[in-house]
C-alpha positions as CSV (number, residue, x, y, z in Angstrom):
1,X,0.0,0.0,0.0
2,X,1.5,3.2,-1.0
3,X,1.5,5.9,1.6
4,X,2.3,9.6,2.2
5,X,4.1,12.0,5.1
6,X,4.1,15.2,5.5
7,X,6.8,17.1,7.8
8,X,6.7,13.3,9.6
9,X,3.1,12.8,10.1
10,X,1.0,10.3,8.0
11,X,-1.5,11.8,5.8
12,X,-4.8,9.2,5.5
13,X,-5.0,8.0,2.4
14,X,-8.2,6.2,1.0
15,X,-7.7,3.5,-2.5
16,X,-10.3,2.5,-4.3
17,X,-10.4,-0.3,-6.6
18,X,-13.2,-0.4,-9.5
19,X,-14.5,-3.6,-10.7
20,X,-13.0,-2.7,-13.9
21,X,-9.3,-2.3,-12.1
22,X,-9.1,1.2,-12.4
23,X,-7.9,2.9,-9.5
24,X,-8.4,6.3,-7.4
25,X,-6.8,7.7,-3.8
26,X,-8.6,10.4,-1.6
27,X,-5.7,11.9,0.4
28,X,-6.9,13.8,3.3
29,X,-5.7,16.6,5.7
30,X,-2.6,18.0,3.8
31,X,-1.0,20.7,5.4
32,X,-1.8,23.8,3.9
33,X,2.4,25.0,3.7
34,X,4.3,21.9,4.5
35,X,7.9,21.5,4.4
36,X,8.0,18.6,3.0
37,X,5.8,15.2,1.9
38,X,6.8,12.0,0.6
39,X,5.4,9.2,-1.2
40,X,6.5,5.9,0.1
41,X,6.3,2.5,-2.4
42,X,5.5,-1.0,-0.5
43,X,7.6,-2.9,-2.0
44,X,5.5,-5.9,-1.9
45,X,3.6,-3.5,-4.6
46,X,3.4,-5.3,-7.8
47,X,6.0,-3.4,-10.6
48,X,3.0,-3.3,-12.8
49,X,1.0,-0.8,-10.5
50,X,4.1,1.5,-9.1
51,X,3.8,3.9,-11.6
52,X,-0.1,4.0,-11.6
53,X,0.0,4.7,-7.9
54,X,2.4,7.3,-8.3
55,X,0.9,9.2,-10.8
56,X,-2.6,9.5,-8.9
57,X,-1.4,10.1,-6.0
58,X,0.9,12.9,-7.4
59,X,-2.0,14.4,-9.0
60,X,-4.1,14.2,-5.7
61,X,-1.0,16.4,-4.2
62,X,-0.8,18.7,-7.5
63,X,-4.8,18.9,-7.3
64,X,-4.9,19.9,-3.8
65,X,-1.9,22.7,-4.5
66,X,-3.1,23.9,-7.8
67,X,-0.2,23.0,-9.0
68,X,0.3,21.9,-12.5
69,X,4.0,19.6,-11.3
70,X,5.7,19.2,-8.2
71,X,8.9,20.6,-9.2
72,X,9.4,24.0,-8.3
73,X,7.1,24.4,-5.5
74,X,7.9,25.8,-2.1
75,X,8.0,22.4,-0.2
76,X,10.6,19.5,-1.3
77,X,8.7,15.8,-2.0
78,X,10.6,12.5,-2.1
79,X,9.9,9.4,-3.4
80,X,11.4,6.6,-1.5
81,X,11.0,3.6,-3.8
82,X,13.3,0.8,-1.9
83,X,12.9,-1.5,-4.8
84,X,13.6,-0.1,-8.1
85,X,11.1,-1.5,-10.6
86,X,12.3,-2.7,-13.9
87,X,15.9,-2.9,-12.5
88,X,16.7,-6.0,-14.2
89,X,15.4,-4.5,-18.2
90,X,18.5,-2.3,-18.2
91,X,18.8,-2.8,-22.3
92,X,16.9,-4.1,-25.4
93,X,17.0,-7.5,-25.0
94,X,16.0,-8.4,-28.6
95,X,15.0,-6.6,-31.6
96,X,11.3,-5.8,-30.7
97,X,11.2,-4.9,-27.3
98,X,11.1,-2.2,-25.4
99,X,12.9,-0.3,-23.2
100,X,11.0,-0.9,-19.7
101,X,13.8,0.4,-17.2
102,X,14.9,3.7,-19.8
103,X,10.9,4.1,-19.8
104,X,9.9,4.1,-16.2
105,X,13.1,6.6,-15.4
106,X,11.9,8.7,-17.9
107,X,8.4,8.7,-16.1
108,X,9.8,9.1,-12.3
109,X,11.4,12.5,-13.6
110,X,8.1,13.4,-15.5
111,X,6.8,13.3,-12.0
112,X,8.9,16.1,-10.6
113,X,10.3,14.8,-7.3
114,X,12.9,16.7,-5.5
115,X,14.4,13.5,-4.3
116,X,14.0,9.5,-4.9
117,X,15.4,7.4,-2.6
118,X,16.1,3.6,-3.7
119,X,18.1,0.7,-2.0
120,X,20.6,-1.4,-3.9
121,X,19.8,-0.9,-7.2
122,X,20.8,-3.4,-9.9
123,X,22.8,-1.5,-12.1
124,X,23.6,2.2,-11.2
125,X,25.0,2.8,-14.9
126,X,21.7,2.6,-16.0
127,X,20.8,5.9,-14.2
128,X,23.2,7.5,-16.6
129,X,21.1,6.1,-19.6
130,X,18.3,7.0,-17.8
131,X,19.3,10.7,-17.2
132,X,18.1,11.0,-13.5
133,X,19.9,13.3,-11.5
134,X,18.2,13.1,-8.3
135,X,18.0,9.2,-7.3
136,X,20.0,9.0,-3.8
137,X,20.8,5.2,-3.5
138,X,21.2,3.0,-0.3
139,X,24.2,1.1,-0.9
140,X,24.4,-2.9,-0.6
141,X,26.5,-2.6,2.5
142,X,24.4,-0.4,3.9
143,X,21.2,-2.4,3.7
144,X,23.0,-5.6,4.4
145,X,24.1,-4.2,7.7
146,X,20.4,-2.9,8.4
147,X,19.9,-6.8,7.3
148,X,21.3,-9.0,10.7
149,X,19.8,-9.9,13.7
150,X,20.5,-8.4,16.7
151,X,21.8,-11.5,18.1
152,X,24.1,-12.5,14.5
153,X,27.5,-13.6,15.4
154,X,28.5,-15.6,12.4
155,X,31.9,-15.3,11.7
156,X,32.5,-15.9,8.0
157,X,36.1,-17.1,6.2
158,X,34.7,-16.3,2.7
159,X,32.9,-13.7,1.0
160,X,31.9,-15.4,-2.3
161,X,30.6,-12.8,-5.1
162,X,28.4,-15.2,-7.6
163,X,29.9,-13.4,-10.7
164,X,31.9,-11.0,-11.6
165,X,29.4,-8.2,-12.1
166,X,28.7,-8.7,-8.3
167,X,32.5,-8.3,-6.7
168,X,32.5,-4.9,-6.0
169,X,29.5,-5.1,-4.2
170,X,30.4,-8.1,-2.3
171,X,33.9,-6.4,-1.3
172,X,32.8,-3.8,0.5
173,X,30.7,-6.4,2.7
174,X,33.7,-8.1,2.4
175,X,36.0,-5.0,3.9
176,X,33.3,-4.6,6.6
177,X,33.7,-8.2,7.8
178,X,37.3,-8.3,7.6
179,X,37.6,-11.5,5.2
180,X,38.5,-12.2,2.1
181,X,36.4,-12.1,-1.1
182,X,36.1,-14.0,-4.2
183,X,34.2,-14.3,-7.1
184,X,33.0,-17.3,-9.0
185,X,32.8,-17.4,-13.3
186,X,29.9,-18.8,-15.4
187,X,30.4,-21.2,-18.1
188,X,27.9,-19.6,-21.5
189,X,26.4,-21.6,-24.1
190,X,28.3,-20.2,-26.8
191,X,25.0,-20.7,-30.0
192,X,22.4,-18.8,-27.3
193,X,24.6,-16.7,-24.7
194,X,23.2,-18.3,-21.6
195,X,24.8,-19.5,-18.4
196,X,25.2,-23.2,-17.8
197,X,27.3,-23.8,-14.9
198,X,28.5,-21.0,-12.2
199,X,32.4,-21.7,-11.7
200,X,33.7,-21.5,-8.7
201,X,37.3,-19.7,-8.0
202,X,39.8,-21.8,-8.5
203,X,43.1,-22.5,-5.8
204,X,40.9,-21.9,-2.8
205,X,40.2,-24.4,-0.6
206,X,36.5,-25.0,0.4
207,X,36.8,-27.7,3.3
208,X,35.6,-26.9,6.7
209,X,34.6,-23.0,5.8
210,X,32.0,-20.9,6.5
211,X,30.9,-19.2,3.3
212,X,28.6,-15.5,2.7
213,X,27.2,-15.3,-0.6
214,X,25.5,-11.6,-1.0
215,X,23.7,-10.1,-4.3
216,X,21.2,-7.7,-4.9
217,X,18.6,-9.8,-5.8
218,X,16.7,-13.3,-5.6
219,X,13.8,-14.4,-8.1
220,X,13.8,-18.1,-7.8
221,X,17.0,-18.9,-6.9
222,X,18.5,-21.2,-9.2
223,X,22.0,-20.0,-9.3
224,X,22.1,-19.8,-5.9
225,X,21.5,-23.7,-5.3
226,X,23.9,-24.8,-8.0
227,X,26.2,-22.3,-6.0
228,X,25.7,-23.7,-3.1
229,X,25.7,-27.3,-4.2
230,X,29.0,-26.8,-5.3
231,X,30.5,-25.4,-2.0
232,X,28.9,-28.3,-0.4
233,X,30.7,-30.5,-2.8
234,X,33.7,-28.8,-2.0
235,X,33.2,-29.1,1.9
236,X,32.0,-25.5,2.7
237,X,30.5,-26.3,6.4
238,X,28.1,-23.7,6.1
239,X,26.9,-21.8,3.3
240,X,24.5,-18.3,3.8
241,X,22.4,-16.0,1.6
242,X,22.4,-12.5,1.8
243,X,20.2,-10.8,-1.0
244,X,18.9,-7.0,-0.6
245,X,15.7,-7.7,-2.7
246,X,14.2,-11.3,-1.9
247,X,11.6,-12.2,-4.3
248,X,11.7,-16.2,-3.8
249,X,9.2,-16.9,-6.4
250,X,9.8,-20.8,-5.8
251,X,9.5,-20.1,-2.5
252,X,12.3,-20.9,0.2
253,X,12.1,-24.5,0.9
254,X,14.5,-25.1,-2.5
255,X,17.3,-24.0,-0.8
256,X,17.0,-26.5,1.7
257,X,19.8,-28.7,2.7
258,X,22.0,-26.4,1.1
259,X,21.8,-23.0,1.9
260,X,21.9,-23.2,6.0
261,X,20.4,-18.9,6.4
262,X,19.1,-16.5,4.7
263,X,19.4,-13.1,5.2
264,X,17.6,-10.2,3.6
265,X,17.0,-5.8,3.4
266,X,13.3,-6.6,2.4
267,X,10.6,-8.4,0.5
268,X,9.6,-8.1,-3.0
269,X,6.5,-8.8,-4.4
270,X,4.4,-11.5,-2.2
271,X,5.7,-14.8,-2.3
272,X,7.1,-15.1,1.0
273,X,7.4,-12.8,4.1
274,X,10.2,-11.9,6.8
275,X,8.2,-14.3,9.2
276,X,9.2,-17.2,6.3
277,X,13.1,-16.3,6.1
278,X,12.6,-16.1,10.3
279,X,11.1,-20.1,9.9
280,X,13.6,-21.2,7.8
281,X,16.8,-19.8,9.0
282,X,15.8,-21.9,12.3
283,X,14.5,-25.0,10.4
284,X,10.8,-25.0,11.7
Protein backbone atom coordinates (compact mmCIF):
# COMPACT_ATOMS: atom_id res chain seq x y z
CA UNK A 1 0.00 0.00 0.00
CA UNK A 2 1.49 3.24 -0.96
CA UNK A 3 1.47 5.85 1.57
CA UNK A 4 2.29 9.57 2.25
CA UNK A 5 4.07 11.99 5.08
CA UNK A 6 4.10 15.17 5.47
CA UNK A 7 6.77 17.05 7.80
CA UNK A 8 6.74 13.29 9.56
CA UNK A 9 3.12 12.78 10.07
CA UNK A 10 0.96 10.27 8.01
CA UNK A 11 -1.49 11.75 5.77
CA UNK A 12 -4.83 9.22 5.47
CA UNK A 13 -5.03 7.96 2.37
CA UNK A 14 -8.20 6.18 1.01
CA UNK A 15 -7.66 3.51 -2.47
CA UNK A 16 -10.34 2.46 -4.27
CA UNK A 17 -10.40 -0.34 -6.62
CA UNK A 18 -13.21 -0.43 -9.46
CA UNK A 19 -14.47 -3.64 -10.65
CA UNK A 20 -13.02 -2.66 -13.91
CA UNK A 21 -9.35 -2.29 -12.14
CA UNK A 22 -9.12 1.23 -12.40
CA UNK A 23 -7.89 2.89 -9.47
CA UNK A 24 -8.44 6.35 -7.45
CA UNK A 25 -6.81 7.71 -3.76
CA UNK A 26 -8.60 10.45 -1.61
CA UNK A 27 -5.75 11.88 0.38
CA UNK A 28 -6.93 13.83 3.29
CA UNK A 29 -5.72 16.63 5.73
CA UNK A 30 -2.64 17.97 3.77
CA UNK A 31 -0.97 20.74 5.41
CA UNK A 32 -1.80 23.77 3.89
CA UNK A 33 2.40 24.98 3.73
CA UNK A 34 4.33 21.88 4.46
CA UNK A 35 7.88 21.48 4.43
CA UNK A 36 7.95 18.65 3.03
CA UNK A 37 5.81 15.21 1.92
CA UNK A 38 6.76 12.02 0.61
CA UNK A 39 5.42 9.21 -1.23
CA UNK A 40 6.46 5.93 0.15
CA UNK A 41 6.27 2.51 -2.43
CA UNK A 42 5.45 -0.96 -0.50
CA UNK A 43 7.59 -2.94 -1.95
CA UNK A 44 5.46 -5.94 -1.87
CA UNK A 45 3.57 -3.47 -4.61
CA UNK A 46 3.44 -5.29 -7.84
CA UNK A 47 5.99 -3.41 -10.57
CA UNK A 48 2.96 -3.30 -12.76
CA UNK A 49 1.04 -0.77 -10.47
CA UNK A 50 4.08 1.46 -9.12
CA UNK A 51 3.77 3.89 -11.64
CA UNK A 52 -0.11 4.00 -11.56
CA UNK A 53 0.00 4.73 -7.90
CA UNK A 54 2.41 7.27 -8.33
CA UNK A 55 0.88 9.17 -10.84
CA UNK A 56 -2.63 9.51 -8.88
CA UNK A 57 -1.38 10.11 -5.97
CA UNK A 58 0.94 12.90 -7.42
CA UNK A 59 -2.00 14.38 -8.96
CA UNK A 60 -4.05 14.18 -5.69
CA UNK A 61 -0.97 16.44 -4.19
CA UNK A 62 -0.80 18.75 -7.49
CA UNK A 63 -4.79 18.88 -7.30
CA UNK A 64 -4.92 19.95 -3.75
CA UNK A 65 -1.91 22.66 -4.50
CA UNK A 66 -3.05 23.90 -7.79
CA UNK A 67 -0.19 22.96 -8.98
CA UNK A 68 0.28 21.90 -12.50
CA UNK A 69 4.04 19.61 -11.29
CA UNK A 70 5.73 19.22 -8.21
CA UNK A 71 8.91 20.65 -9.18
CA UNK A 72 9.40 24.00 -8.33
CA UNK A 73 7.14 24.40 -5.51
CA UNK A 74 7.92 25.79 -2.15
CA UNK A 75 7.97 22.43 -0.22
CA UNK A 76 10.57 19.51 -1.27
CA UNK A 77 8.68 15.78 -1.99
CA UNK A 78 10.63 12.52 -2.08
CA UNK A 79 9.87 9.44 -3.35
CA UNK A 80 11.43 6.61 -1.46
CA UNK A 81 10.97 3.60 -3.78
CA UNK A 82 13.32 0.78 -1.91
CA UNK A 83 12.89 -1.50 -4.78
CA UNK A 84 13.60 -0.12 -8.06
CA UNK A 85 11.08 -1.54 -10.55
CA UNK A 86 12.27 -2.71 -13.86
CA UNK A 87 15.85 -2.93 -12.50
CA UNK A 88 16.67 -5.98 -14.24
CA UNK A 89 15.38 -4.52 -18.17
CA UNK A 90 18.45 -2.34 -18.17
CA UNK A 91 18.76 -2.84 -22.29
CA UNK A 92 16.87 -4.10 -25.45
CA UNK A 93 17.02 -7.48 -24.98
CA UNK A 94 16.00 -8.42 -28.61
CA UNK A 95 15.02 -6.61 -31.57
CA UNK A 96 11.30 -5.78 -30.73
CA UNK A 97 11.15 -4.93 -27.27
CA UNK A 98 11.12 -2.23 -25.44
CA UNK A 99 12.95 -0.28 -23.25
CA UNK A 100 11.01 -0.94 -19.72
CA UNK A 101 13.81 0.44 -17.16
CA UNK A 102 14.91 3.73 -19.82
CA UNK A 103 10.85 4.07 -19.83
CA UNK A 104 9.95 4.08 -16.16
CA UNK A 105 13.10 6.62 -15.40
CA UNK A 106 11.93 8.68 -17.94
CA UNK A 107 8.36 8.67 -16.10
CA UNK A 108 9.78 9.14 -12.26
CA UNK A 109 11.42 12.54 -13.60
CA UNK A 110 8.07 13.38 -15.50
CA UNK A 111 6.85 13.33 -12.00
CA UNK A 112 8.95 16.10 -10.64
CA UNK A 113 10.30 14.83 -7.27
CA UNK A 114 12.85 16.73 -5.46
CA UNK A 115 14.44 13.47 -4.32
CA UNK A 116 14.05 9.50 -4.88
CA UNK A 117 15.45 7.38 -2.56
CA UNK A 118 16.11 3.59 -3.74
CA UNK A 119 18.10 0.66 -1.98
CA UNK A 120 20.63 -1.42 -3.91
CA UNK A 121 19.82 -0.91 -7.20
CA UNK A 122 20.78 -3.41 -9.87
CA UNK A 123 22.83 -1.53 -12.13
CA UNK A 124 23.59 2.23 -11.20
CA UNK A 125 25.01 2.81 -14.88
CA UNK A 126 21.70 2.58 -16.01
CA UNK A 127 20.84 5.85 -14.24
CA UNK A 128 23.23 7.52 -16.62
CA UNK A 129 21.12 6.14 -19.59
CA UNK A 130 18.34 6.97 -17.77
CA UNK A 131 19.30 10.74 -17.24
CA UNK A 132 18.12 10.98 -13.47
CA UNK A 133 19.88 13.29 -11.49
CA UNK A 134 18.19 13.14 -8.30
CA UNK A 135 18.04 9.16 -7.32
CA UNK A 136 19.97 8.95 -3.75
CA UNK A 137 20.83 5.23 -3.54
CA UNK A 138 21.16 2.97 -0.27
CA UNK A 139 24.16 1.11 -0.89
CA UNK A 140 24.39 -2.85 -0.59
CA UNK A 141 26.50 -2.57 2.46
CA UNK A 142 24.38 -0.41 3.88
CA UNK A 143 21.16 -2.36 3.71
CA UNK A 144 22.99 -5.61 4.42
CA UNK A 145 24.14 -4.17 7.65
CA UNK A 146 20.39 -2.91 8.38
CA UNK A 147 19.94 -6.78 7.31
CA UNK A 148 21.34 -8.99 10.66
CA UNK A 149 19.79 -9.94 13.71
CA UNK A 150 20.53 -8.36 16.72
CA UNK A 151 21.80 -11.53 18.05
CA UNK A 152 24.15 -12.48 14.51
CA UNK A 153 27.45 -13.59 15.44
CA UNK A 154 28.50 -15.56 12.45
CA UNK A 155 31.95 -15.34 11.74
CA UNK A 156 32.54 -15.93 7.96
CA UNK A 157 36.05 -17.09 6.23
CA UNK A 158 34.74 -16.34 2.73
CA UNK A 159 32.91 -13.73 1.04
CA UNK A 160 31.87 -15.38 -2.32
CA UNK A 161 30.63 -12.80 -5.11
CA UNK A 162 28.40 -15.16 -7.60
CA UNK A 163 29.92 -13.36 -10.69
CA UNK A 164 31.91 -10.99 -11.61
CA UNK A 165 29.42 -8.17 -12.06
CA UNK A 166 28.71 -8.67 -8.30
CA UNK A 167 32.46 -8.30 -6.73
CA UNK A 168 32.52 -4.86 -6.00
CA UNK A 169 29.54 -5.09 -4.24
CA UNK A 170 30.44 -8.08 -2.30
CA UNK A 171 33.92 -6.42 -1.32
CA UNK A 172 32.75 -3.85 0.55
CA UNK A 173 30.72 -6.37 2.73
CA UNK A 174 33.71 -8.12 2.38
CA UNK A 175 35.99 -5.01 3.89
CA UNK A 176 33.31 -4.63 6.58
CA UNK A 177 33.67 -8.22 7.83
CA UNK A 178 37.28 -8.30 7.60
CA UNK A 179 37.61 -11.51 5.24
CA UNK A 180 38.46 -12.19 2.07
CA UNK A 181 36.44 -12.06 -1.09
CA UNK A 182 36.13 -13.98 -4.24
CA UNK A 183 34.20 -14.31 -7.08
CA UNK A 184 33.01 -17.28 -9.02
CA UNK A 185 32.79 -17.41 -13.27
CA UNK A 186 29.92 -18.80 -15.35
CA UNK A 187 30.36 -21.21 -18.15
CA UNK A 188 27.88 -19.64 -21.50
CA UNK A 189 26.44 -21.63 -24.07
CA UNK A 190 28.27 -20.18 -26.85
CA UNK A 191 25.03 -20.68 -29.95
CA UNK A 192 22.40 -18.85 -27.28
CA UNK A 193 24.57 -16.71 -24.74
CA UNK A 194 23.24 -18.31 -21.59
CA UNK A 195 24.75 -19.52 -18.38
CA UNK A 196 25.21 -23.17 -17.76
CA UNK A 197 27.33 -23.75 -14.90
CA UNK A 198 28.55 -21.04 -12.20
CA UNK A 199 32.44 -21.72 -11.66
CA UNK A 200 33.68 -21.52 -8.68
CA UNK A 201 37.26 -19.75 -8.03
CA UNK A 202 39.84 -21.80 -8.52
CA UNK A 203 43.10 -22.46 -5.77
CA UNK A 204 40.86 -21.93 -2.77
CA UNK A 205 40.24 -24.42 -0.61
CA UNK A 206 36.54 -25.04 0.41
CA UNK A 207 36.84 -27.70 3.32
CA UNK A 208 35.59 -26.88 6.74
CA UNK A 209 34.57 -22.99 5.81
CA UNK A 210 32.03 -20.88 6.49
CA UNK A 211 30.94 -19.21 3.26
CA UNK A 212 28.58 -15.47 2.73
CA UNK A 213 27.21 -15.29 -0.58
CA UNK A 214 25.53 -11.61 -1.00
CA UNK A 215 23.74 -10.14 -4.33
CA UNK A 216 21.19 -7.67 -4.86
CA UNK A 217 18.60 -9.77 -5.82
CA UNK A 218 16.72 -13.30 -5.61
CA UNK A 219 13.84 -14.40 -8.10
CA UNK A 220 13.79 -18.14 -7.78
CA UNK A 221 17.02 -18.88 -6.86
CA UNK A 222 18.47 -21.22 -9.23
CA UNK A 223 21.98 -20.00 -9.26
CA UNK A 224 22.10 -19.84 -5.88
CA UNK A 225 21.48 -23.68 -5.30
CA UNK A 226 23.95 -24.77 -8.00
CA UNK A 227 26.15 -22.30 -6.02
CA UNK A 228 25.70 -23.70 -3.10
CA UNK A 229 25.69 -27.25 -4.23
CA UNK A 230 28.95 -26.78 -5.33
CA UNK A 231 30.54 -25.43 -1.97
CA UNK A 232 28.88 -28.33 -0.40
CA UNK A 233 30.70 -30.54 -2.78
CA UNK A 234 33.65 -28.83 -1.97
CA UNK A 235 33.16 -29.13 1.93
CA UNK A 236 32.00 -25.54 2.72
CA UNK A 237 30.52 -26.26 6.44
CA UNK A 238 28.08 -23.70 6.07
CA UNK A 239 26.91 -21.80 3.30
CA UNK A 240 24.51 -18.28 3.78
CA UNK A 241 22.43 -16.05 1.59
CA UNK A 242 22.36 -12.47 1.76
CA UNK A 243 20.18 -10.82 -0.96
CA UNK A 244 18.92 -6.96 -0.62
CA UNK A 245 15.69 -7.67 -2.72
CA UNK A 246 14.18 -11.33 -1.94
CA UNK A 247 11.64 -12.21 -4.32
CA UNK A 248 11.66 -16.23 -3.79
CA UNK A 249 9.20 -16.93 -6.38
CA UNK A 250 9.77 -20.82 -5.79
CA UNK A 251 9.52 -20.08 -2.51
CA UNK A 252 12.35 -20.85 0.18
CA UNK A 253 12.14 -24.47 0.88
CA UNK A 254 14.46 -25.07 -2.51
CA UNK A 255 17.25 -23.96 -0.77
CA UNK A 256 16.97 -26.48 1.67
CA UNK A 257 19.78 -28.72 2.71
CA UNK A 258 22.04 -26.37 1.15
CA UNK A 259 21.78 -23.03 1.94
CA UNK A 260 21.88 -23.15 5.97
CA UNK A 261 20.44 -18.88 6.36
CA UNK A 262 19.09 -16.54 4.74
CA UNK A 263 19.40 -13.08 5.16
CA UNK A 264 17.58 -10.21 3.59
CA UNK A 265 17.00 -5.85 3.44
CA UNK A 266 13.34 -6.60 2.38
CA UNK A 267 10.57 -8.40 0.46
CA UNK A 268 9.63 -8.14 -3.04
CA UNK A 269 6.45 -8.78 -4.41
CA UNK A 270 4.45 -11.46 -2.22
CA UNK A 271 5.69 -14.83 -2.26
CA UNK A 272 7.14 -15.11 1.05
CA UNK A 273 7.38 -12.83 4.08
CA UNK A 274 10.17 -11.92 6.81
CA UNK A 275 8.15 -14.35 9.17
CA UNK A 276 9.16 -17.15 6.35
CA UNK A 277 13.11 -16.28 6.05
CA UNK A 278 12.58 -16.14 10.26
CA UNK A 279 11.08 -20.11 9.91
CA UNK A 280 13.56 -21.23 7.81
CA UNK A 281 16.79 -19.80 8.96
CA UNK A 282 15.76 -21.90 12.35
CA UNK A 283 14.52 -25.03 10.43
CA UNK A 284 10.78 -24.99 11.75
Amino acid sequence: MITVFADNKEIPINMVEFSDGALTFKLDKLPETPRYISVNICPTTPVYRIREEIRLVVSCIENFYGCVMLQGQKFSTILNLPYLGYGRADRVFEKGNPSPLYDFLQDLNAFGFTEVLCSDIHNKDCLYIGSVPNITEKSQLECFKQSLPQDFNTDYDIILAPDKGAVDKAASIADHLEVDVYNCGKERDISTGKVIKTVLPPDVDFTGKVVLIPDDLMDGGYSFIRLAEQLKTAGAKQVDLYVTHLIASKGLDVLKGLVDNVYCYQVVGKYVNKLDVTHFNLNK
